[in-house]
Every structure is written in C-alpha cells, then in structure tokens.
VEXZARO-995791 format. One line per field, with one value per residue: x, y, z of N, C-alpha, C in turn; residue in one letter. Coordinates in pm, 1 decimal. Layout:
nc1: [X; ...]
nc2: [Y; ...]
nc3: [Z; ...]
cac1: [X; ...]
cac2: [Y; ...]
cac3: [Z; ...]
cc1: [X; ...]
cc2: [Y; ...]
cc3: [Z; ...]
residuo: [A; ...]
***
This chain:
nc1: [1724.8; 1592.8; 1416.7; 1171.5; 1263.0; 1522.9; 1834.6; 1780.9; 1713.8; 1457.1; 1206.5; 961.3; 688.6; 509.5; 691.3; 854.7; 696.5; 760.8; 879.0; 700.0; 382.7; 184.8; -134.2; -75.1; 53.8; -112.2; -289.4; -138.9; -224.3; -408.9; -258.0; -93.3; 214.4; 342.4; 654.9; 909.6; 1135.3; 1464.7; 1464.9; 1679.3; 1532.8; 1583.6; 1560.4; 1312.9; 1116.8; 974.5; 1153.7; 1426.6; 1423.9; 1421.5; 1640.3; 1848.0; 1840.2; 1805.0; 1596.3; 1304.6; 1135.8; 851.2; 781.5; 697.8; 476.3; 257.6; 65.3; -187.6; -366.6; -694.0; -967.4; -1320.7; -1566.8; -1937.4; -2222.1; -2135.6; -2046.0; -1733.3; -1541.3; -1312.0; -1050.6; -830.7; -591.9; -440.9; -103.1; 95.3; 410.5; 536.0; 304.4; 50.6; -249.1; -588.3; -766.4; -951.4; -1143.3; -1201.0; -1179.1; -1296.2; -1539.4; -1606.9; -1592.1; -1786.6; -1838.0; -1841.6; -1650.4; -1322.6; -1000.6; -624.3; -604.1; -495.4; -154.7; -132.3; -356.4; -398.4; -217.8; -324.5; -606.1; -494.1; -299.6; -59.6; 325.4; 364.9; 459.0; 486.5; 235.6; 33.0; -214.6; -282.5; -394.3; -551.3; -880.4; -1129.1; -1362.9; -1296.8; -1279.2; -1040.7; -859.9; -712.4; -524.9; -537.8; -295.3; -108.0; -187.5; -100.4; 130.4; 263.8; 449.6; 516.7; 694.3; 584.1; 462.2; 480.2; 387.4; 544.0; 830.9; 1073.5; 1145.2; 979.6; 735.6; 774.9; 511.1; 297.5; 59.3; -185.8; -305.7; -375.4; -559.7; -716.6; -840.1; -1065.7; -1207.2; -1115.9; -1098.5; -1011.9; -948.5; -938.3; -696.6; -539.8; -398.4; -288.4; 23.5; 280.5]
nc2: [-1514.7; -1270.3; -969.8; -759.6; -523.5; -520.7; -305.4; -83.8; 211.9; 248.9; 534.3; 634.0; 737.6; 920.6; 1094.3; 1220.8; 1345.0; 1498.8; 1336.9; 1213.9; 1177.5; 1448.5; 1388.3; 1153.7; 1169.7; 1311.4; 1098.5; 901.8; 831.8; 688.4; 428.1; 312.2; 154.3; 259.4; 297.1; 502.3; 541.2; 703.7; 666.9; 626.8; 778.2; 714.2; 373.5; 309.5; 155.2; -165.9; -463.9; -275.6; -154.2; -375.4; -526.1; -353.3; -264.3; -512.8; -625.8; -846.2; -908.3; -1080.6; -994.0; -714.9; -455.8; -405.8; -119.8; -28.1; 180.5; 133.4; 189.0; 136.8; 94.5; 134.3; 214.3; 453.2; 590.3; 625.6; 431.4; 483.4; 252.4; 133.7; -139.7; -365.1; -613.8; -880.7; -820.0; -1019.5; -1178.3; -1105.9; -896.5; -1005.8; -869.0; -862.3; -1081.6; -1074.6; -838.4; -666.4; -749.8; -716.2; -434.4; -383.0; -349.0; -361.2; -285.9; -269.7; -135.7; -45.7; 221.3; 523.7; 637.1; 941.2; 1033.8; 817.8; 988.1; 1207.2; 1201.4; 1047.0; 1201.1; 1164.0; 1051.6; 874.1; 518.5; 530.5; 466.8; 463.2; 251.6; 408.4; 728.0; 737.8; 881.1; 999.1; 706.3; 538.5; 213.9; -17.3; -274.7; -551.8; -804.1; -1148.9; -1259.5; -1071.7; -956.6; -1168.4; -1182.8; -1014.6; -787.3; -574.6; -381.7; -90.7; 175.7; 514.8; 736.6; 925.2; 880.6; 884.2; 768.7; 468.4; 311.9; 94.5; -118.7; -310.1; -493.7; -644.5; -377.6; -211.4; -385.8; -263.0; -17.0; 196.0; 217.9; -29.6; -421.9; -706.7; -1003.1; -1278.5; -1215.1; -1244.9; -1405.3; -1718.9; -1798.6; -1862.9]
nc3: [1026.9; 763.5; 817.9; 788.5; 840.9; 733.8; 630.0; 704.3; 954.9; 1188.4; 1250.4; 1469.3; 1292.5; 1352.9; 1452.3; 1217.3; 1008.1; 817.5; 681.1; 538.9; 252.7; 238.0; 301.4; 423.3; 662.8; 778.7; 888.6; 1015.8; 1259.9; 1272.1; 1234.5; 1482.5; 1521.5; 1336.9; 1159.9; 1014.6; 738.3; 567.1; 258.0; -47.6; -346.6; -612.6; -519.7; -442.5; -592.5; -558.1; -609.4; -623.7; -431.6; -221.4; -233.4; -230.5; 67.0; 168.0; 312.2; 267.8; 29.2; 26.8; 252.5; 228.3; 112.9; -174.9; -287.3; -520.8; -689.6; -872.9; -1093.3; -1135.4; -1288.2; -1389.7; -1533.8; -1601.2; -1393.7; -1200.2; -973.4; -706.1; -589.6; -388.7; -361.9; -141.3; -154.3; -120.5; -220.8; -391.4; -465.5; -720.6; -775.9; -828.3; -1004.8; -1200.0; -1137.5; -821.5; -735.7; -888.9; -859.2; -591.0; -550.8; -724.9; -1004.3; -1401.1; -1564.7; -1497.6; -1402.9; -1386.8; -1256.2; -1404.1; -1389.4; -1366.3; -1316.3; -1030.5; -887.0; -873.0; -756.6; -502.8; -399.8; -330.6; -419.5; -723.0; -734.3; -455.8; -326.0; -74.3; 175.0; 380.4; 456.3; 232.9; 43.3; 206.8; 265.3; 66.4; -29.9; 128.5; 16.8; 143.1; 99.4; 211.2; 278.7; 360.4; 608.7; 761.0; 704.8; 918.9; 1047.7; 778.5; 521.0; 318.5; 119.9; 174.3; 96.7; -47.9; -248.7; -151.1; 129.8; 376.8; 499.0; 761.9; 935.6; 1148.6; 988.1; 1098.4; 1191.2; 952.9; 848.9; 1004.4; 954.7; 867.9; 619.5; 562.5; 420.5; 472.4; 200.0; -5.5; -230.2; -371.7; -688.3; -798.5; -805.4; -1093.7]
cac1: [1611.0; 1564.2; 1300.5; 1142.3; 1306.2; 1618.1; 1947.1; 1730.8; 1727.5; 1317.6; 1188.7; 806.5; 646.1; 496.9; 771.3; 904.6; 615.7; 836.1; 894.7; 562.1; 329.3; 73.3; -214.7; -28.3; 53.3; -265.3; -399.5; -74.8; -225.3; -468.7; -135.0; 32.9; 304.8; 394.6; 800.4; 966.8; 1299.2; 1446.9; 1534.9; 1705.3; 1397.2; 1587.2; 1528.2; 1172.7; 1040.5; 1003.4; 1240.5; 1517.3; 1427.4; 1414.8; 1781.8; 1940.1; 1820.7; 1794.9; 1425.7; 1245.1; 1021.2; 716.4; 742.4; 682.6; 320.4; 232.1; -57.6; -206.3; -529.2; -759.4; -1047.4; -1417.9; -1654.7; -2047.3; -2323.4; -2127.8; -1984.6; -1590.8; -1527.7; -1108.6; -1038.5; -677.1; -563.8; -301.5; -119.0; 282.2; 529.5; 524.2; 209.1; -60.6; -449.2; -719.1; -850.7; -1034.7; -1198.1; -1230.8; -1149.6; -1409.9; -1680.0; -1602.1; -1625.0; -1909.9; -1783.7; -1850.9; -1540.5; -1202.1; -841.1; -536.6; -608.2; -355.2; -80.0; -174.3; -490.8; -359.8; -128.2; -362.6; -669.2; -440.0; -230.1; 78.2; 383.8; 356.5; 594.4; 499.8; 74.4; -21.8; -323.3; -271.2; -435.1; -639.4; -978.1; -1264.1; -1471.1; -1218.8; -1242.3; -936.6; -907.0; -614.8; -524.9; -495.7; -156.5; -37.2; -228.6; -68.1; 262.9; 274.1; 510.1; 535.7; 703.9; 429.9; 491.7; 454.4; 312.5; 676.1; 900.5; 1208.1; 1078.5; 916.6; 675.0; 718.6; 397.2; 232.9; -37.4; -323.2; -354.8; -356.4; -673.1; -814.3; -793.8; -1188.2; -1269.9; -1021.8; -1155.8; -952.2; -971.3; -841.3; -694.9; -379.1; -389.8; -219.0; 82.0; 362.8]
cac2: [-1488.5; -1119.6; -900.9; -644.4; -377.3; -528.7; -281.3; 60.0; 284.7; 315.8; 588.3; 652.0; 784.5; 1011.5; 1177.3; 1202.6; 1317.8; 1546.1; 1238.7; 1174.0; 1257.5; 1532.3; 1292.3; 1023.6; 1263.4; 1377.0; 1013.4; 822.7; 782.0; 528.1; 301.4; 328.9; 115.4; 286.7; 359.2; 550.9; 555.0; 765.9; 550.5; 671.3; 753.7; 584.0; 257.6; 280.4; 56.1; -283.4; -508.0; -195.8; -126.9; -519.8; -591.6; -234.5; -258.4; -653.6; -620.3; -946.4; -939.5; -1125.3; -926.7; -588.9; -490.7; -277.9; -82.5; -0.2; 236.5; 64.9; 253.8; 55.6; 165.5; 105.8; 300.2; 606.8; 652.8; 588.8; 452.2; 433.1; 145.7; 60.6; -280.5; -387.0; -756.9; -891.4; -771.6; -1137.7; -1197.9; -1057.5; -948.6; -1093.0; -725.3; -895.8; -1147.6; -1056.9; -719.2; -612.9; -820.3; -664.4; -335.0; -376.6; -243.3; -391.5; -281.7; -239.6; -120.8; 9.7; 381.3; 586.8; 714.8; 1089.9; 981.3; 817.3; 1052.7; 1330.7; 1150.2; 1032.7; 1319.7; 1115.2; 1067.4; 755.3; 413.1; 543.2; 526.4; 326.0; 263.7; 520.1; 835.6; 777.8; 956.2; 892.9; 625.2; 431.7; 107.5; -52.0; -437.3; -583.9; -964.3; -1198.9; -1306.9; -975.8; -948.8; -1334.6; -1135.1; -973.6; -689.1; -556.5; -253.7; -30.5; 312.4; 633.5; 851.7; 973.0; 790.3; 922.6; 674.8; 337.6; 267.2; -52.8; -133.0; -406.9; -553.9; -604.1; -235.3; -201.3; -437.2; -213.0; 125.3; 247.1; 130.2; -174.9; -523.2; -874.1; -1073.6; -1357.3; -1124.4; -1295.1; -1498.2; -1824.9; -1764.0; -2023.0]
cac3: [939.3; 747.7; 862.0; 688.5; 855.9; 653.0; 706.0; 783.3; 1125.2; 1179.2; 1375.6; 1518.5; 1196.0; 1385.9; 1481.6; 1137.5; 939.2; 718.1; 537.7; 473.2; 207.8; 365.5; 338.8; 513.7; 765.6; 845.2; 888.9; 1062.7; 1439.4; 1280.0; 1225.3; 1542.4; 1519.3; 1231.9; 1186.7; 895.9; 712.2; 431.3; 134.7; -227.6; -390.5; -708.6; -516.9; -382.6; -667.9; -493.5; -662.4; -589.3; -255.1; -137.5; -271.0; -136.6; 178.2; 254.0; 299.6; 222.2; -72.6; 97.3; 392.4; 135.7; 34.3; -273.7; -282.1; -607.6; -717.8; -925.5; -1116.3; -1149.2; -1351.3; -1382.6; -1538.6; -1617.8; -1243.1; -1169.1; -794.9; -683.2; -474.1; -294.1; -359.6; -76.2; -179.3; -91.2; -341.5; -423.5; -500.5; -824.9; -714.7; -932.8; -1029.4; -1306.9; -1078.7; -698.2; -694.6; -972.3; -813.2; -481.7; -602.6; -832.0; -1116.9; -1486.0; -1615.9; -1404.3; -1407.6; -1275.1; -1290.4; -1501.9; -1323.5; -1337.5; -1202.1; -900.0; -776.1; -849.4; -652.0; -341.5; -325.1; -301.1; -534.2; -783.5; -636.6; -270.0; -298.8; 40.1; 175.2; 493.8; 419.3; 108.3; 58.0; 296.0; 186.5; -42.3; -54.8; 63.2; 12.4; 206.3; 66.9; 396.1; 307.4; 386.5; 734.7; 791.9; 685.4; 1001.2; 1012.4; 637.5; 472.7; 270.1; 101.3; 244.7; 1.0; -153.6; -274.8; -20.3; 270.4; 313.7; 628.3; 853.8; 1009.5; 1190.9; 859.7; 1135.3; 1196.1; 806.3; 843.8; 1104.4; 890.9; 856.5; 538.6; 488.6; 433.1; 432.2; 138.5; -40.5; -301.4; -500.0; -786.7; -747.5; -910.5; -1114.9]
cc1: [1597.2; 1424.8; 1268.6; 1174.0; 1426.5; 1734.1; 1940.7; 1743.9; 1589.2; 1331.2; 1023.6; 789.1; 580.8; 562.2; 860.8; 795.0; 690.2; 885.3; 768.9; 480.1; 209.2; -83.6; -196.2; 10.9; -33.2; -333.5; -288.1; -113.4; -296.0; -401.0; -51.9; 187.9; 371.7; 561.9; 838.7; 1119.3; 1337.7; 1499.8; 1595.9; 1592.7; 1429.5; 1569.0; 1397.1; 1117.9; 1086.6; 1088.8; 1366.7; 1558.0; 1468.4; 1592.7; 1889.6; 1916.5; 1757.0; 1650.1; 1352.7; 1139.7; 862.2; 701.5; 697.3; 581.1; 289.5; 91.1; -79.9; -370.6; -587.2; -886.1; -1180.1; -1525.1; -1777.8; -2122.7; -2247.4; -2046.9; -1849.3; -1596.7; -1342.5; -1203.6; -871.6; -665.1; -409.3; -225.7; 38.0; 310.9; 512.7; 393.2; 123.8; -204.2; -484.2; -777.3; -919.4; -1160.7; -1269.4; -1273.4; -1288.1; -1530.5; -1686.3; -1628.4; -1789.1; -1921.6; -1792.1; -1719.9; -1455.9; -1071.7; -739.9; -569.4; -471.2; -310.0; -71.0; -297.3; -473.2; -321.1; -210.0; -510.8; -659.0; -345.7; -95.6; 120.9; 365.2; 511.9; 569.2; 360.2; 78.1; -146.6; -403.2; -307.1; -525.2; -785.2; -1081.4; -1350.5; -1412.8; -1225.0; -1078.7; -935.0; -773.2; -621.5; -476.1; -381.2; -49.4; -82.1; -91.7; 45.3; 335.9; 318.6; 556.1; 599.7; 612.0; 511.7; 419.3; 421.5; 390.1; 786.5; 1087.8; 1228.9; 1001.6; 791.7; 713.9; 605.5; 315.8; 76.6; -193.6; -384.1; -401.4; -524.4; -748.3; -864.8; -979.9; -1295.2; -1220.4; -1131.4; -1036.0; -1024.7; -887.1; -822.3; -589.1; -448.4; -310.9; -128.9; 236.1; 230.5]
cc2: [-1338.4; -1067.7; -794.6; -585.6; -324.7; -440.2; -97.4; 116.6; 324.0; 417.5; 558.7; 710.3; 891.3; 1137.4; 1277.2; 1270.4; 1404.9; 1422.9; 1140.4; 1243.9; 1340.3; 1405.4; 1188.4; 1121.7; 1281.0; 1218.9; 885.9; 798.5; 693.7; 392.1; 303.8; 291.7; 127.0; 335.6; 403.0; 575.4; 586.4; 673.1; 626.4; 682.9; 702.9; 430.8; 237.3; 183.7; -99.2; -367.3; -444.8; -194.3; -279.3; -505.3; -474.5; -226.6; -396.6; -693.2; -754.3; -938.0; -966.0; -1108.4; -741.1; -588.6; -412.1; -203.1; -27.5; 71.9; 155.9; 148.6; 140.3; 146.3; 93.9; 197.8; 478.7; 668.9; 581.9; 512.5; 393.1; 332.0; 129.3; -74.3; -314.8; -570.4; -758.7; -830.1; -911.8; -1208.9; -1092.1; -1050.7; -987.4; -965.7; -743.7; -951.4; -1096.3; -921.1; -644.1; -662.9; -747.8; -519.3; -258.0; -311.0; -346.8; -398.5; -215.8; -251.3; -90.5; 190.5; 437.2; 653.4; 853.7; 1067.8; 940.8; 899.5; 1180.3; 1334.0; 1116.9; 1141.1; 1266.7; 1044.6; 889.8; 683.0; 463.2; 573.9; 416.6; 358.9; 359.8; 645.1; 852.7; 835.3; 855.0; 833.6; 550.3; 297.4; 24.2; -214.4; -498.5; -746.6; -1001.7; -1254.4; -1146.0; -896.3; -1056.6; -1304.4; -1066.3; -820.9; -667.3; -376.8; -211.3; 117.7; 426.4; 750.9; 938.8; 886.8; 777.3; 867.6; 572.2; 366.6; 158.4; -37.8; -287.3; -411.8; -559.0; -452.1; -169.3; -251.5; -369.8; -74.7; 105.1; 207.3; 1.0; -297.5; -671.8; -920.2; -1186.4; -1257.9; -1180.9; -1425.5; -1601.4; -1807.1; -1891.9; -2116.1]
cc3: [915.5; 819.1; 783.3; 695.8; 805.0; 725.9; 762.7; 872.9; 1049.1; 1300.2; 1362.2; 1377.2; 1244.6; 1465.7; 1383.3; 990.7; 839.2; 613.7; 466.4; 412.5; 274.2; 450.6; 424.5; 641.3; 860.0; 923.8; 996.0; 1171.0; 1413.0; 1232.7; 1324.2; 1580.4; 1394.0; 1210.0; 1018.6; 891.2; 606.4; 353.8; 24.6; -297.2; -534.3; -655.2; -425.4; -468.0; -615.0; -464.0; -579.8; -449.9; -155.5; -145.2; -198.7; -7.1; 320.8; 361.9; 277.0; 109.1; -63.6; 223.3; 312.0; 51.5; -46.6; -309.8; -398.5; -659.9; -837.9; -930.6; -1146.2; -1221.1; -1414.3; -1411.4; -1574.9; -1495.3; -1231.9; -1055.7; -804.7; -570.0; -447.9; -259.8; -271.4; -90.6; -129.2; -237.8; -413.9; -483.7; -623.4; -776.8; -844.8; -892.0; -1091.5; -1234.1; -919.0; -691.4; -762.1; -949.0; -689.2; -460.9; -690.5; -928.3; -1234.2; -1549.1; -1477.2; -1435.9; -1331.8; -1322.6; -1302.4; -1355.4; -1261.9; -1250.5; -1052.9; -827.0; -752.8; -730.4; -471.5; -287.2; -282.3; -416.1; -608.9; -738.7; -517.7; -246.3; -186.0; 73.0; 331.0; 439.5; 242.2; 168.3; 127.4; 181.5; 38.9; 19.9; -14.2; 70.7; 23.8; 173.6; 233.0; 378.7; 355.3; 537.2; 786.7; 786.3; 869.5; 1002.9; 853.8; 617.2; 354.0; 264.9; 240.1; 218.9; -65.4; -140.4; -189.0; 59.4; 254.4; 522.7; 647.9; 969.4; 999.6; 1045.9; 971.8; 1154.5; 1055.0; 787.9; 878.9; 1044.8; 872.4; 760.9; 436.7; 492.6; 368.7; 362.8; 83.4; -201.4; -482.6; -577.3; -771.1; -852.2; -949.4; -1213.6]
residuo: [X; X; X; X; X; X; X; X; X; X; X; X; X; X; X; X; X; X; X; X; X; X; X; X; X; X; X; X; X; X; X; X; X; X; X; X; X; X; X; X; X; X; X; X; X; X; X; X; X; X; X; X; X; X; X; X; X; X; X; X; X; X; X; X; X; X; X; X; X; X; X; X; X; X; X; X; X; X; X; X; X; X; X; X; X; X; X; X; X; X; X; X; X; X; X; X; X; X; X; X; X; X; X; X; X; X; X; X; X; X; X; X; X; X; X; X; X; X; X; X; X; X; X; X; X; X; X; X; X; X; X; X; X; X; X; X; X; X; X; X; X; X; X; X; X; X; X; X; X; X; X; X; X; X; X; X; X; X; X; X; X; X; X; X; X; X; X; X; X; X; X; X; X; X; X; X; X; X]
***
C-alpha cells in the first residue's frame, strides 16, 4: 500500500527550515511531527507532485485562501480539503465565515497576505486569527502531505495536529463529488 511519503527522504522540518517559507518557519513547533523534503518546484502542483513522487492523491491536502466579504469588511480564511476532494465555499465555508459574498482570493492577494509562494500556501503559519477550516476527511486521512509555503518542498504531517493548530476547526467541508 503507498503512503504519502511516496519515493521522498523526509527529514524533521525543524531541522530543515531553510526550506521553508519564513512564516512557516516561525510557526513549525505547533506541528511537531512535521518532516520536509525538497521537490522540483516544476512539480509541486498536486496532480505533478502525486505522479513524480508516488504520493497518493487522497493522502495530499491543498490548502487554499478564500476571501469573505460582508458590510464593506474583507476576512481571509484557509480552506484545508484532500487533493481529491472540492470544498463547498459557496455553501459551508461562506456560512461558516459569515460572509455574504465569497471567493478564492486572487493570487497576488494570497501570497501577499500569507507571505508564502503561490502552489505551496498551507495552513502552518498563516496570520493570527485566520480562520482555518480543516474538512474531516483529511483529519480521517491520517498522515497527509501539505505545502510548505514554497514551492521547492512539500510537508508530511500527522492531519490531527493540523486540527490542533490555534484557530483550526473540523468540518464536513467537501462537496460530494461524481
């Protein structure tokens, strides 16, 4: 059976933080079973990365910023789901948030908000008091690979610690998809 850690050499992530973006850096002891490994940063995009490095797909979680907006005020949120799976940003996510209108926040936007490169935003080191909203099939995943805030490296890390992060919250997040 594959594993997420596929055909990589992890180390401690905190041993390693040169391959992490600063923010993720700064914030890795609240993931401790965190391990890092450099990748091609042409194949960090999901798809790429699964197939070059024999990775599993639904063991690989993508984290995506998402802008909400109400009354005139913005709020980011960090949507964490499998590679395999679609959130309901329309539905859950925008109710959970409390936001009238909701999106994926533009690209420049993200990277310039989290401080880490676009294809490698995770939900390790975003800004205090984000929102992050972890689907429970990706707790239930167990061990999952998850960016690392540049696209050079991937994290493997245990998904409950992911839960445990300050202002995470398990949800049922994915769209039933097919």
């Amino acid at each position: 059976m594959s594993t997420a850690a596929g055909t990589l050499t992890w180390t401690p992530a905190a041993e390693r933080t040169d391959l992490l973006a600063a923010p993720v850096a700064a914030a890795i002891a609240a993931v401790p079973s965190a391990r890092v490994a450099e990748i091609d940063p042409e194949l960090a995009d999901t798809a790429a990365f699964c197939e070059a490095y024999a990775s599993p797909p639904q063991l690989s979680a993508n984290c995506v910023v998402v802008a909400g907006r109400r009354g005139g005020e913005t709020k980011h949120a960090a949507v964490l789901v499998l590679a395999t799976d679609r959130a309901d940003i329309n539905g859950v996510v925008r109710r959970h948030v409390d936001a009238r209108k909701i999106s994926f926040a533009p690209m420049d936007e993200a990277v310039e908000v989290t401080g880490m490169e676009y294809g490698g935003i995770t939900p390790v080191g975003l800004p205090e008091g984000w929102p992050v909203l972890v689907d429970e099939a990706v707790v239930a995943a167990g061990e999952v690979v998850i960016g690392s805030g540049v696209r050079g490296s991937k994290l493997l890390v245990d998904a409950a610690e992911l839960a445990a992060l300050p202002s995470a919250e398990v949800l049922a997040l994915a769209q039933p998809t097919g």
